[in-house]
BAFI-3210 file (N, C-alpha, C; in Angstrom, 3 decimals, decimal comma, padded with zeros to 6 digits):
// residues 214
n [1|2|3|4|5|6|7|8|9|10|11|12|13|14|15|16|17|18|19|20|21|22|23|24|25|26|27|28|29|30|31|32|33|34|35|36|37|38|39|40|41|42|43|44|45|46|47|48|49|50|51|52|53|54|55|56|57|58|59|60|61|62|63|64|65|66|67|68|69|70|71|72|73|74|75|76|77|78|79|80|81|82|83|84|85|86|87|88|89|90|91|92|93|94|95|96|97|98|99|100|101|102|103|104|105|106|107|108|109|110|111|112|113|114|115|116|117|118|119|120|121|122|123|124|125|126|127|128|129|130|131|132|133|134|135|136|137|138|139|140|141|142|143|144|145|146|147|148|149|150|151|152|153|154|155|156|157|158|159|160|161|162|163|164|165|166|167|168|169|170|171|172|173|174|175|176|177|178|179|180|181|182|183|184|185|186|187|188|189|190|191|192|193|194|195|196|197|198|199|200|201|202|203|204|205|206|207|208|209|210|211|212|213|214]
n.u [-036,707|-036,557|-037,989|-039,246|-040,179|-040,995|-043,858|-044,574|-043,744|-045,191|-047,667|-047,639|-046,890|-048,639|-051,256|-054,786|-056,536|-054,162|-052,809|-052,399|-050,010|-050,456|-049,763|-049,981|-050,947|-048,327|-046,588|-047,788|-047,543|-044,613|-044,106|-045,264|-043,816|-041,275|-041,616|-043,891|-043,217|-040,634|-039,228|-039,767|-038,213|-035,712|-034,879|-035,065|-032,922|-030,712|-030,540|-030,130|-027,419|-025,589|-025,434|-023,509|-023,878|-022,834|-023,776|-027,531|-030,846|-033,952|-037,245|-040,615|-039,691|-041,005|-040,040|-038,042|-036,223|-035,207|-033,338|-031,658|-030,754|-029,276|-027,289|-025,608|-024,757|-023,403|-021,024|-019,168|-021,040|-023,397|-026,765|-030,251|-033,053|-036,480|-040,036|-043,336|-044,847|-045,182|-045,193|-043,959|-041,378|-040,651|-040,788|-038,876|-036,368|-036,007|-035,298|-033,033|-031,422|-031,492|-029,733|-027,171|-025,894|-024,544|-024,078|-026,968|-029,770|-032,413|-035,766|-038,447|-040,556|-041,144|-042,370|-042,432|-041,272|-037,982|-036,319|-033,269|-030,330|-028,783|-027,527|-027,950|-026,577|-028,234|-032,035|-034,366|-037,803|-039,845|-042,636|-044,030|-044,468|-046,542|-049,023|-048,441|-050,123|-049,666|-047,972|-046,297|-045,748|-044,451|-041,816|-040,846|-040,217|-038,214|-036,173|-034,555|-032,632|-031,067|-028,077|-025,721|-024,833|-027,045|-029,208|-032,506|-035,107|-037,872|-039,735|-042,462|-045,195|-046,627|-048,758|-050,291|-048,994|-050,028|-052,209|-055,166|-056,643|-053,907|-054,517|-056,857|-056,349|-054,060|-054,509|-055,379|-052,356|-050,319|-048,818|-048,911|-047,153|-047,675|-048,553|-046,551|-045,645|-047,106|-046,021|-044,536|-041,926|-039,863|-038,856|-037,156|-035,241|-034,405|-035,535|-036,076|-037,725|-038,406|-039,358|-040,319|-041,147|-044,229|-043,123|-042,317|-040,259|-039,057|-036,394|-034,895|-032,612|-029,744|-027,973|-026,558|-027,110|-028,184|-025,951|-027,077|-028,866|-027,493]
n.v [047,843|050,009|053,453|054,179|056,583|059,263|059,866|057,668|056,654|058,345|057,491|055,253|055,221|055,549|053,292|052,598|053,477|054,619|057,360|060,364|062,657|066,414|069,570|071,173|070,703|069,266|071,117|072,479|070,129|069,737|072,436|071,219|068,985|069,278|069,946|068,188|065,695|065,858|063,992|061,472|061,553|062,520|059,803|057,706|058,876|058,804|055,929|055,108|056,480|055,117|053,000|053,287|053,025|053,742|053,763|055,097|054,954|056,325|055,562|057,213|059,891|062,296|066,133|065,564|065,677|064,116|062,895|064,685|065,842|063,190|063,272|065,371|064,775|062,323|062,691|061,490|059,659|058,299|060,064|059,210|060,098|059,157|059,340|059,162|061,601|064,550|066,888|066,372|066,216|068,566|069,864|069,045|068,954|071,559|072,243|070,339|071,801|074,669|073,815|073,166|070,700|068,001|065,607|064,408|063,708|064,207|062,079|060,883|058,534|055,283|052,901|050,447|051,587|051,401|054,218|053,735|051,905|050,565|049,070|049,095|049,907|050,982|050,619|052,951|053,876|056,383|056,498|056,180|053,331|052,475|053,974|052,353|050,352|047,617|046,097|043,864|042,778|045,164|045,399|043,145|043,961|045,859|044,743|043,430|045,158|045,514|045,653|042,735|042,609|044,179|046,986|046,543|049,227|050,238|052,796|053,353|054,812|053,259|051,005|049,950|051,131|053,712|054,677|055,921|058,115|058,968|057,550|057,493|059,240|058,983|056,176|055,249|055,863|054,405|051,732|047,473|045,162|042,664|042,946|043,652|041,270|039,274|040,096|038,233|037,551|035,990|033,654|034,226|036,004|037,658|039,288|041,424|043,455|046,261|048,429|051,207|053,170|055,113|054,369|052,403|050,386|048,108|046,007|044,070|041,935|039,920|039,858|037,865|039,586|043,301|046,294|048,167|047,791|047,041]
n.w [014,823|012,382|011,501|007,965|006,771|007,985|008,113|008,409|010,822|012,567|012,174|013,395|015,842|017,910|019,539|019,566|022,098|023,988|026,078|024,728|023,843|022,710|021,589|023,396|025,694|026,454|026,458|029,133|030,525|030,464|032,344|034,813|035,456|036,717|039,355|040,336|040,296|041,048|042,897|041,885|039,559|040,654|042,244|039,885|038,480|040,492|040,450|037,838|037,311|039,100|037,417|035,708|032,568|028,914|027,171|026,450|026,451|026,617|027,300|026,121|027,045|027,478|028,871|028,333|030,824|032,629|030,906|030,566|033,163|033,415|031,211|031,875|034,306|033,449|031,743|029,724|028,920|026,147|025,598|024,481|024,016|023,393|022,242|021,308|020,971|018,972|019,951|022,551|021,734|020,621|022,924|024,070|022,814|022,477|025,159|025,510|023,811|025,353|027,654|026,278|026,154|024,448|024,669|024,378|022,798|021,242|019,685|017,531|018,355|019,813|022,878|021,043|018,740|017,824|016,516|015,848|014,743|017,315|020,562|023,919|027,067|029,162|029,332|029,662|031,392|032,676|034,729|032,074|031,561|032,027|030,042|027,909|025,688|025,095|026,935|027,677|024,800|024,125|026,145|025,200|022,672|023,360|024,337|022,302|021,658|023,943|025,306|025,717|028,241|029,493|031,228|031,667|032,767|034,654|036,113|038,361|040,090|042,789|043,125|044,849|047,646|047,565|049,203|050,139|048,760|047,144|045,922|044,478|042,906|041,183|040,567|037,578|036,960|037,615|038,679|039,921|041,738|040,605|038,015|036,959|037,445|035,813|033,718|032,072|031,155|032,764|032,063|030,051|030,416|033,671|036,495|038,389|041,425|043,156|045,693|047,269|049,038|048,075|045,290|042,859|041,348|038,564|036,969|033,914|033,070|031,438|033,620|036,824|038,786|038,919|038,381|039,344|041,167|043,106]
ca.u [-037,295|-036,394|-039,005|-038,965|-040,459|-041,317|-045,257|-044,962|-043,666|-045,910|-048,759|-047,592|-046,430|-049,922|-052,194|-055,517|-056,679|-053,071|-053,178|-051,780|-049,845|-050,342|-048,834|-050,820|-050,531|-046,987|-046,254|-048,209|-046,807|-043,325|-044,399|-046,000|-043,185|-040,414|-041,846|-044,567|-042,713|-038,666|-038,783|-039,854|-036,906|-034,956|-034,615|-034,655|-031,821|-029,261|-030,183|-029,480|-026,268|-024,966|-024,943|-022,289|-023,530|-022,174|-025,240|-028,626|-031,970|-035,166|-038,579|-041,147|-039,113|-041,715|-039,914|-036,478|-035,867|-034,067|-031,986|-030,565|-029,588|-028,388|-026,309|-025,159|-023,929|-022,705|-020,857|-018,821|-022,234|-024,461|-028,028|-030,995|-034,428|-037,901|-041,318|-044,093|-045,514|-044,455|-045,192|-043,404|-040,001|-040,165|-040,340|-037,387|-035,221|-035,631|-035,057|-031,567|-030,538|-031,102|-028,810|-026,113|-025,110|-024,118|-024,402|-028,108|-030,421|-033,856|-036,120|-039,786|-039,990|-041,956|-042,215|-042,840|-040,465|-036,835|-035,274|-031,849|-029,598|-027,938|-027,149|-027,959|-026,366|-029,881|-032,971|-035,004|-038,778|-040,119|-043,670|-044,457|-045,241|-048,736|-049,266|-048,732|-050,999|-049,246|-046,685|-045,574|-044,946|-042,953|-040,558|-039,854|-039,340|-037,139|-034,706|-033,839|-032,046|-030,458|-026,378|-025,112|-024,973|-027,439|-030,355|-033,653|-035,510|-038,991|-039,998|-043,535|-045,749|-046,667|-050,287|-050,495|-048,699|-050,904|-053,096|-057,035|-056,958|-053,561|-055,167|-058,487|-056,068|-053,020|-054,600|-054,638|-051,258|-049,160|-048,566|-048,459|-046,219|-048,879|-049,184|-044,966|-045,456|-047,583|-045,304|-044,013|-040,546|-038,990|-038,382|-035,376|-034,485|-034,180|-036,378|-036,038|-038,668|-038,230|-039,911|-039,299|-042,297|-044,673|-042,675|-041,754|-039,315|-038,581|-035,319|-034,729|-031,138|-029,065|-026,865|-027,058|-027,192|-028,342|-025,031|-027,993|-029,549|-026,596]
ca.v [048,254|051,786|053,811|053,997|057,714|060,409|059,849|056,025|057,220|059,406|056,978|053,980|055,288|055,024|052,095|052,665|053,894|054,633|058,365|061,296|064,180|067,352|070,734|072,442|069,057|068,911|072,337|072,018|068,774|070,711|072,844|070,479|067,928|069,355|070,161|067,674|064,777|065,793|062,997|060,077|062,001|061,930|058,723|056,787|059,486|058,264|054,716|055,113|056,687|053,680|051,190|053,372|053,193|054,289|054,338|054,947|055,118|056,618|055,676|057,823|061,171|063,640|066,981|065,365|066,460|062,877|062,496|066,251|065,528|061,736|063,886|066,453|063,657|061,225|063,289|060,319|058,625|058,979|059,484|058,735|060,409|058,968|059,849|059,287|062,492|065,328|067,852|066,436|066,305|069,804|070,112|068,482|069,347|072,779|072,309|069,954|073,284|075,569|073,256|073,139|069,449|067,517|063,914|063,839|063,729|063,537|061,380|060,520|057,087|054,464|051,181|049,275|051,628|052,251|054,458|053,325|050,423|050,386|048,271|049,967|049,689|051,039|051,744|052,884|054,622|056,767|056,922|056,211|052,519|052,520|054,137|051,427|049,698|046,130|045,771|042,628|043,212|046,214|044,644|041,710|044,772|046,577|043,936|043,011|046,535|045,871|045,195|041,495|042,793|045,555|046,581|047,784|049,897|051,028|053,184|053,816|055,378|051,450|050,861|049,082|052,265|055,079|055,232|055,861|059,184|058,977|055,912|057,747|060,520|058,320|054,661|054,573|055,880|053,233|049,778|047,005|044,103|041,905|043,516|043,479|039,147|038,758|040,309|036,612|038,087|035,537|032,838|033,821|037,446|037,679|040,136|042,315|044,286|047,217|049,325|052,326|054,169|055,511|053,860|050,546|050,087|046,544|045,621|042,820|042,148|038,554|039,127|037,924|041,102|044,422|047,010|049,507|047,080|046,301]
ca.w [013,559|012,002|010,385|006,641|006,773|009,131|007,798|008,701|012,251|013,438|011,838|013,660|017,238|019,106|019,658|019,908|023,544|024,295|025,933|023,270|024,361|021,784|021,369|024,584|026,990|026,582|027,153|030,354|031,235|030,756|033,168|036,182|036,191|037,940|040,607|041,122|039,989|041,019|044,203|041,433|039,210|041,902|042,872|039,210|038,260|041,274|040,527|036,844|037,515|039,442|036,532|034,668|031,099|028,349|025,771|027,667|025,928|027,524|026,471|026,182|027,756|028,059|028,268|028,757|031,787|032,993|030,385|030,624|033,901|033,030|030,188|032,682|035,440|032,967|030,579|028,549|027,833|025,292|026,186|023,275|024,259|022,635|022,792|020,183|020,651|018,345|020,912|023,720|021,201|020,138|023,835|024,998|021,830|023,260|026,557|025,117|023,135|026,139|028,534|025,721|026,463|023,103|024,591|024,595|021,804|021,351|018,701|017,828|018,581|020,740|023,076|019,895|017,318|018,119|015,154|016,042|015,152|018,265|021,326|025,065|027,967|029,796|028,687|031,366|031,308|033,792|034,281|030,605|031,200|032,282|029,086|027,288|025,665|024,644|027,856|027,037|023,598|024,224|026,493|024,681|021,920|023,930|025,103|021,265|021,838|025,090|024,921|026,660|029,868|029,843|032,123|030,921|034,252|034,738|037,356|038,316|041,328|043,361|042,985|046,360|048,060|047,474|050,288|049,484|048,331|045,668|044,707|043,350|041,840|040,467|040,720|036,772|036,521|038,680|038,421|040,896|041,425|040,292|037,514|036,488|037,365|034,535|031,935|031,648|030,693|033,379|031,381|029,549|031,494|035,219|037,259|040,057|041,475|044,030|046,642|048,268|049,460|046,567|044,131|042,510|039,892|037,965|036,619|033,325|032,714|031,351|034,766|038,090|039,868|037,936|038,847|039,996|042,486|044,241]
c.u [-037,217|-037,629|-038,466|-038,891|-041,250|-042,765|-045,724|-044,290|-044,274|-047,385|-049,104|-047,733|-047,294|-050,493|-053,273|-055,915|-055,768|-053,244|-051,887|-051,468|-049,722|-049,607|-048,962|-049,928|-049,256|-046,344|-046,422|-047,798|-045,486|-043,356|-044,321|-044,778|-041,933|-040,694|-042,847|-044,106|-041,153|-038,499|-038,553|-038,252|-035,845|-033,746|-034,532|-033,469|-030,554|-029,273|-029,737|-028,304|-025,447|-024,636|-024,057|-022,322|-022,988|-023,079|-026,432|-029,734|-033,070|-036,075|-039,330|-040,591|-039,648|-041,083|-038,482|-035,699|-034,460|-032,836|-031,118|-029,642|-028,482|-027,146|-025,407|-024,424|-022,839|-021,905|-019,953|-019,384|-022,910|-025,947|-029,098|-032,638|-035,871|-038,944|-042,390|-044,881|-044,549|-043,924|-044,166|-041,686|-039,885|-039,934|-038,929|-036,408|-035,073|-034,938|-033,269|-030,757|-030,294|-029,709|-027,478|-025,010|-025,481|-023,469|-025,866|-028,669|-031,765|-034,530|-037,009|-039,345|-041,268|-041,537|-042,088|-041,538|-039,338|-036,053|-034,032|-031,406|-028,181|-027,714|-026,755|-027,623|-027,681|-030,370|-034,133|-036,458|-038,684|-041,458|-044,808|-045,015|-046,643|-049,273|-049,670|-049,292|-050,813|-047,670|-045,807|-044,846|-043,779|-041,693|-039,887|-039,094|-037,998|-036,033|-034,356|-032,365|-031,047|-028,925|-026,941|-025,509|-025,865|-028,933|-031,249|-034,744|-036,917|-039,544|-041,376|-043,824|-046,299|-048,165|-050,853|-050,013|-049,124|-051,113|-054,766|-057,166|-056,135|-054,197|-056,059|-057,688|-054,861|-053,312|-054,053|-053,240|-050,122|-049,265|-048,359|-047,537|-046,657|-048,692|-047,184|-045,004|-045,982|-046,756|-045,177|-042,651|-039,476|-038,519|-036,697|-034,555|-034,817|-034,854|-036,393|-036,765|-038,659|-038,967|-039,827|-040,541|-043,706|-044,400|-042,249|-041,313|-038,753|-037,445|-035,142|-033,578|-030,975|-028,255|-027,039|-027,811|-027,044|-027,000|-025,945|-028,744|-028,720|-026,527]
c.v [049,762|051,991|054,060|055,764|057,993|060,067|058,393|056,111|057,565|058,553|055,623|053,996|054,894|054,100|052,827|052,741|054,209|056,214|059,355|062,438|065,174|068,508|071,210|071,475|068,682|070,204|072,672|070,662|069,134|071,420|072,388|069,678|068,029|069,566|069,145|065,849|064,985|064,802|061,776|060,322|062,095|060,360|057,724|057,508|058,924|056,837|054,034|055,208|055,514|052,571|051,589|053,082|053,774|054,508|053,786|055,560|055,157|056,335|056,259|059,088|061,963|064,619|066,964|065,414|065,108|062,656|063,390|066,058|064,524|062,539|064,644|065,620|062,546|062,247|062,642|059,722|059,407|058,881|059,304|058,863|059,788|058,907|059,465|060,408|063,952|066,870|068,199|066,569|067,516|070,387|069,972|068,585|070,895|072,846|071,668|071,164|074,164|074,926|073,143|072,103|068,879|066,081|063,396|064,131|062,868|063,114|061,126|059,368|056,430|053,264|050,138|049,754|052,160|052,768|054,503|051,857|050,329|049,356|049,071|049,272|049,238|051,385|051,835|053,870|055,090|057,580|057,362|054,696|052,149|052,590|053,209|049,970|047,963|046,172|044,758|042,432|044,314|045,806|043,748|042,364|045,175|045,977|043,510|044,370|046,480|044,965|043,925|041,486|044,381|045,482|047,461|048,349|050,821|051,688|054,157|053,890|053,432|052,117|050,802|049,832|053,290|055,392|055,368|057,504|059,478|058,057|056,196|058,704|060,258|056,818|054,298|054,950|055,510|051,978|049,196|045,919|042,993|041,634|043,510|041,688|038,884|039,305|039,373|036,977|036,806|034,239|032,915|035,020|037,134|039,295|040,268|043,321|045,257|048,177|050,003|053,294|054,108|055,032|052,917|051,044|048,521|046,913|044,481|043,396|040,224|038,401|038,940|038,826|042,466|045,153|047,816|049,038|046,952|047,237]
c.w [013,441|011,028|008,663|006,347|007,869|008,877|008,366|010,169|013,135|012,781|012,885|015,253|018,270|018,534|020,309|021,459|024,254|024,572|025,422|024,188|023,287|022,333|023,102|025,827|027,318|026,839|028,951|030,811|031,493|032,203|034,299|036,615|037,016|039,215|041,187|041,031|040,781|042,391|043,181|040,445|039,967|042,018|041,421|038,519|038,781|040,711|039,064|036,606|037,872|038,566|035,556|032,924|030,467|027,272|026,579|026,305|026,914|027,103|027,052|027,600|027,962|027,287|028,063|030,204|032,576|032,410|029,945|031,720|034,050|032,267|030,895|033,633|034,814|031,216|029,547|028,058|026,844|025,836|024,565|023,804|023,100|023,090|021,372|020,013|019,895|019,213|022,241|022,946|020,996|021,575|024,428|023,928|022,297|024,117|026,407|024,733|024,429|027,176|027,670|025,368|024,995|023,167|024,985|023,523|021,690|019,872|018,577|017,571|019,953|021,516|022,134|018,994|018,015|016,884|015,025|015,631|016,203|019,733|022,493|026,449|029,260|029,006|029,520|030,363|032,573|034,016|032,802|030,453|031,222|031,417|027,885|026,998|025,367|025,459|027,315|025,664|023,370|024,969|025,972|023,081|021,549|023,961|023,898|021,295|022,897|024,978|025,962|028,024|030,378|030,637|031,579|032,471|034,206|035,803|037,220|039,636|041,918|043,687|044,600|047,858|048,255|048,748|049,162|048,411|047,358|045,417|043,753|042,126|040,829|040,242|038,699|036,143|037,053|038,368|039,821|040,859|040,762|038,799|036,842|036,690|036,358|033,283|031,524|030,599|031,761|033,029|030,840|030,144|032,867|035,620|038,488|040,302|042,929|044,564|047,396|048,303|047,981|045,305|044,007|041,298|039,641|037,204|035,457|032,965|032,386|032,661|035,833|039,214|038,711|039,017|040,068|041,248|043,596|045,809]
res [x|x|x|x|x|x|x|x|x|x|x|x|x|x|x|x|x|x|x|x|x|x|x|x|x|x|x|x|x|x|x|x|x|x|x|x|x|x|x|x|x|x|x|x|x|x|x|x|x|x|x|x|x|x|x|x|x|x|x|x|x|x|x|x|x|x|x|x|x|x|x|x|x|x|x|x|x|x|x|x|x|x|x|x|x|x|x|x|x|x|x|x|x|x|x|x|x|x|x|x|x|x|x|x|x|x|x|x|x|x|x|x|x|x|x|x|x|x|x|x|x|x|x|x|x|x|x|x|x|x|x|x|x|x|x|x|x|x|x|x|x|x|x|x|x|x|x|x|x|x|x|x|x|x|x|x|x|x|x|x|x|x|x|x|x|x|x|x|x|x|x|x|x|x|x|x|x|x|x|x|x|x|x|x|x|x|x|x|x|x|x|x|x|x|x|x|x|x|x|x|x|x|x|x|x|x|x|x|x|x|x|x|x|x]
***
Protein backbone atom coordinates (compact mmCIF):
# COMPACT_ATOMS: atom_id res chain seq x y z
CA UNK A 1 0.00 0.00 0.00
CA UNK A 2 1.46 3.48 -1.21
CA UNK A 3 0.58 6.57 0.58
CA UNK A 4 -1.85 8.89 -1.10
CA UNK A 5 -0.07 12.05 0.60
CA UNK A 6 2.87 12.98 2.62
CA UNK A 7 0.06 14.17 5.51
CA UNK A 8 -1.56 10.58 5.33
CA UNK A 9 2.11 9.17 5.84
CA UNK A 10 3.39 10.68 8.55
CA UNK A 11 -0.32 10.32 10.19
CA UNK A 12 -0.46 6.66 9.71
CA UNK A 13 3.25 5.35 10.36
CA UNK A 14 2.99 4.82 14.28
CA UNK A 15 0.67 2.69 16.32
CA UNK A 16 -0.11 3.71 19.44
CA UNK A 17 2.67 2.81 22.19
CA UNK A 18 5.06 2.18 19.35
CA UNK A 19 8.43 4.17 20.47
CA UNK A 20 8.96 7.72 18.28
CA UNK A 21 12.24 8.93 17.27
CA UNK A 22 12.24 13.02 16.83
CA UNK A 23 14.63 15.59 15.57
CA UNK A 24 17.09 15.49 18.91
CA UNK A 25 16.77 11.37 19.44
CA UNK A 26 17.79 10.73 16.08
CA UNK A 27 20.58 12.93 15.95
CA UNK A 28 21.80 11.24 19.08
CA UNK A 29 20.96 7.88 17.96
CA UNK A 30 23.19 8.92 14.79
CA UNK A 31 25.73 9.43 16.99
CA UNK A 32 25.71 6.17 19.56
CA UNK A 33 25.25 3.55 16.84
CA UNK A 34 28.41 3.05 15.25
CA UNK A 35 30.17 2.45 17.78
CA UNK A 36 27.92 0.78 20.23
CA UNK A 37 26.10 -1.23 17.84
CA UNK A 38 29.02 -1.91 14.76
CA UNK A 39 29.43 -5.93 16.05
CA UNK A 40 25.32 -6.37 15.55
CA UNK A 41 26.14 -4.21 12.09
CA UNK A 42 28.70 -6.25 11.53
CA UNK A 43 27.53 -9.41 11.39
CA UNK A 44 23.82 -8.79 9.65
CA UNK A 45 25.94 -6.73 6.92
CA UNK A 46 28.26 -10.00 5.86
CA UNK A 47 25.20 -12.15 6.07
CA UNK A 48 23.21 -9.85 3.85
CA UNK A 49 25.90 -9.70 1.40
CA UNK A 50 25.88 -13.46 0.85
CA UNK A 51 22.36 -13.72 -0.66
CA UNK A 52 23.48 -11.50 -3.68
CA UNK A 53 20.44 -9.30 -4.16
CA UNK A 54 19.77 -7.13 -6.50
CA UNK A 55 16.83 -4.93 -4.89
CA UNK A 56 17.17 -4.83 -0.98
CA UNK A 57 14.77 -2.96 1.26
CA UNK A 58 15.53 -2.02 4.94
CA UNK A 59 12.89 -1.41 7.45
CA UNK A 60 13.00 1.00 9.79
CA UNK A 61 16.93 2.27 8.93
CA UNK A 62 17.64 4.60 11.59
CA UNK A 63 20.54 6.71 10.34
CA UNK A 64 21.23 4.41 7.36
CA UNK A 65 24.22 3.38 8.24
CA UNK A 66 23.55 -0.52 6.87
CA UNK A 67 22.35 0.24 3.83
CA UNK A 68 25.38 2.74 2.97
CA UNK A 69 27.56 0.06 3.49
CA UNK A 70 25.10 -2.67 1.72
CA UNK A 71 25.30 0.22 -1.22
CA UNK A 72 29.03 0.53 -0.93
CA UNK A 73 29.68 -3.53 -1.04
CA UNK A 74 26.98 -4.26 -3.42
CA UNK A 75 27.34 -1.66 -5.96
CA UNK A 76 24.93 -3.25 -8.92
CA UNK A 77 22.06 -3.42 -6.32
CA UNK A 78 19.66 -1.18 -5.42
CA UNK A 79 19.18 -0.54 -1.80
CA UNK A 80 15.56 1.21 -0.49
CA UNK A 81 15.92 2.69 3.14
CA UNK A 82 12.55 3.26 5.41
CA UNK A 83 11.86 4.60 8.61
CA UNK A 84 8.64 6.28 9.89
CA UNK A 85 10.37 8.82 11.62
CA UNK A 86 10.96 12.16 9.89
CA UNK A 87 13.97 12.81 11.88
CA UNK A 88 15.72 9.68 11.41
CA UNK A 89 15.26 10.30 7.25
CA UNK A 90 16.62 13.70 7.21
CA UNK A 91 19.27 11.83 9.02
CA UNK A 92 20.22 9.24 6.76
CA UNK A 93 19.44 11.29 3.50
CA UNK A 94 22.37 13.24 4.77
CA UNK A 95 24.56 10.83 5.68
CA UNK A 96 23.50 9.06 1.73
CA UNK A 97 24.59 12.61 0.21
CA UNK A 98 27.83 12.77 2.22
CA UNK A 99 28.95 9.07 1.05
CA UNK A 100 28.01 10.03 -2.62
CA UNK A 101 26.65 6.49 -3.48
CA UNK A 102 23.55 6.71 -6.01
CA UNK A 103 22.24 3.08 -5.39
CA UNK A 104 20.74 3.82 -2.08
CA UNK A 105 17.85 5.86 -1.25
CA UNK A 106 16.08 6.72 1.60
CA UNK A 107 12.05 7.05 2.28
CA UNK A 108 9.48 7.68 5.10
CA UNK A 109 7.80 4.59 5.34
CA UNK A 110 6.89 1.71 7.84
CA UNK A 111 6.37 -2.17 8.83
CA UNK A 112 2.78 -1.68 7.84
CA UNK A 113 3.40 1.15 4.76
CA UNK A 114 5.76 0.38 1.92
CA UNK A 115 5.70 3.50 -0.60
CA UNK A 116 6.96 1.36 -3.36
CA UNK A 117 5.45 -0.89 -6.00
CA UNK A 118 8.21 -3.09 -6.11
CA UNK A 119 9.31 -6.70 -5.64
CA UNK A 120 12.59 -7.36 -3.13
CA UNK A 121 15.03 -9.61 -3.29
CA UNK A 122 15.73 -8.86 0.77
CA UNK A 123 14.19 -6.99 3.10
CA UNK A 124 15.92 -7.21 6.19
CA UNK A 125 15.47 -5.00 9.68
CA UNK A 126 17.95 -4.47 12.14
CA UNK A 127 16.99 -3.87 15.54
CA UNK A 128 13.73 -2.12 14.57
CA UNK A 129 11.56 -5.19 15.23
CA UNK A 130 10.92 -5.06 18.83
CA UNK A 131 9.53 -1.82 18.03
CA UNK A 132 6.84 -3.02 16.54
CA UNK A 133 3.77 -2.94 17.71
CA UNK A 134 1.57 -5.52 15.40
CA UNK A 135 4.55 -8.23 14.50
CA UNK A 136 2.50 -10.46 12.89
CA UNK A 137 0.75 -8.13 10.86
CA UNK A 138 3.81 -6.58 9.60
CA UNK A 139 5.34 -9.64 8.34
CA UNK A 140 2.57 -11.05 6.67
CA UNK A 141 2.77 -7.15 5.24
CA UNK A 142 6.12 -7.38 4.30
CA UNK A 143 6.25 -10.66 2.43
CA UNK A 144 3.40 -9.34 -0.11
CA UNK A 145 6.67 -7.30 -1.17
CA UNK A 146 9.10 -10.05 -1.21
CA UNK A 147 10.18 -11.37 -4.99
CA UNK A 148 9.59 -15.55 -5.65
CA UNK A 149 12.63 -16.43 -4.25
CA UNK A 150 13.35 -13.72 -1.84
CA UNK A 151 14.39 -13.60 1.86
CA UNK A 152 13.01 -11.25 4.37
CA UNK A 153 15.86 -11.13 7.67
CA UNK A 154 15.52 -9.77 11.09
CA UNK A 155 18.24 -9.38 13.32
CA UNK A 156 17.89 -8.68 16.95
CA UNK A 157 20.04 -8.72 20.39
CA UNK A 158 18.65 -12.79 21.79
CA UNK A 159 16.61 -12.25 24.81
CA UNK A 160 17.74 -15.56 26.34
CA UNK A 161 21.57 -14.44 25.75
CA UNK A 162 22.03 -11.42 27.68
CA UNK A 163 23.18 -12.46 30.90
CA UNK A 164 21.47 -10.65 34.11
CA UNK A 165 22.76 -7.39 33.80
CA UNK A 166 22.15 -6.73 29.58
CA UNK A 167 18.97 -8.23 30.34
CA UNK A 168 17.87 -5.29 32.86
CA UNK A 169 19.49 -2.76 30.25
CA UNK A 170 18.40 -4.34 26.74
CA UNK A 171 15.70 -7.02 27.97
CA UNK A 172 12.93 -4.78 26.26
CA UNK A 173 14.90 -4.34 23.23
CA UNK A 174 15.57 -8.13 22.09
CA UNK A 175 13.50 -10.82 21.17
CA UNK A 176 13.53 -14.45 21.94
CA UNK A 177 12.99 -17.52 19.94
CA UNK A 178 9.81 -18.01 21.64
CA UNK A 179 8.79 -15.07 20.82
CA UNK A 180 9.72 -15.41 16.59
CA UNK A 181 7.46 -19.22 17.07
CA UNK A 182 4.45 -17.42 17.69
CA UNK A 183 4.53 -15.18 14.63
CA UNK A 184 2.56 -18.19 13.05
CA UNK A 185 4.18 -17.23 9.65
CA UNK A 186 5.06 -21.13 9.24
CA UNK A 187 2.27 -22.22 7.60
CA UNK A 188 2.81 -21.03 4.18
CA UNK A 189 6.72 -19.51 4.53
CA UNK A 190 9.53 -21.56 5.93
CA UNK A 191 11.57 -20.34 8.99
CA UNK A 192 14.95 -20.33 10.10
CA UNK A 193 16.10 -19.04 13.23
CA UNK A 194 19.82 -18.32 14.20
CA UNK A 195 22.24 -17.82 17.03
CA UNK A 196 25.44 -16.55 17.44
CA UNK A 197 26.21 -15.15 20.80
CA UNK A 198 24.12 -11.90 21.75
CA UNK A 199 22.23 -12.21 18.76
CA UNK A 200 19.45 -14.07 16.95
CA UNK A 201 18.33 -13.43 13.58
CA UNK A 202 15.12 -15.25 11.79
CA UNK A 203 14.92 -15.90 8.20
CA UNK A 204 11.18 -16.31 5.99
CA UNK A 205 11.76 -17.26 2.46
CA UNK A 206 9.43 -19.73 -0.28
CA UNK A 207 12.98 -21.74 -0.69
CA UNK A 208 14.44 -24.58 0.85
CA UNK A 209 17.56 -23.09 2.01
CA UNK A 210 17.83 -19.11 2.45
CA UNK A 211 21.34 -18.33 0.10
CA UNK A 212 22.50 -16.40 3.46
CA UNK A 213 22.10 -19.41 5.75
CA UNK A 214 23.98 -21.68 3.83
Amino acid sequence: MAYTTEKEAKESLYLNGEEKFGPLSSKAYALFAPFALRNMYKYAIDDIVKAKAKNILEVGAGPGYLSIELARRMPSSKIYCIDPSEGMKKVGQNNIAKSGLKNVEYLLGSSRHVPLNSKFDVIFSTLSFHHWKKKSESITYLLKFLAKKGELLVYEYNKDGLGMILGLLVGNHSLSEEEIRRLGVEKKFKIWIKKRGRIISFKITRKSTPKSFK
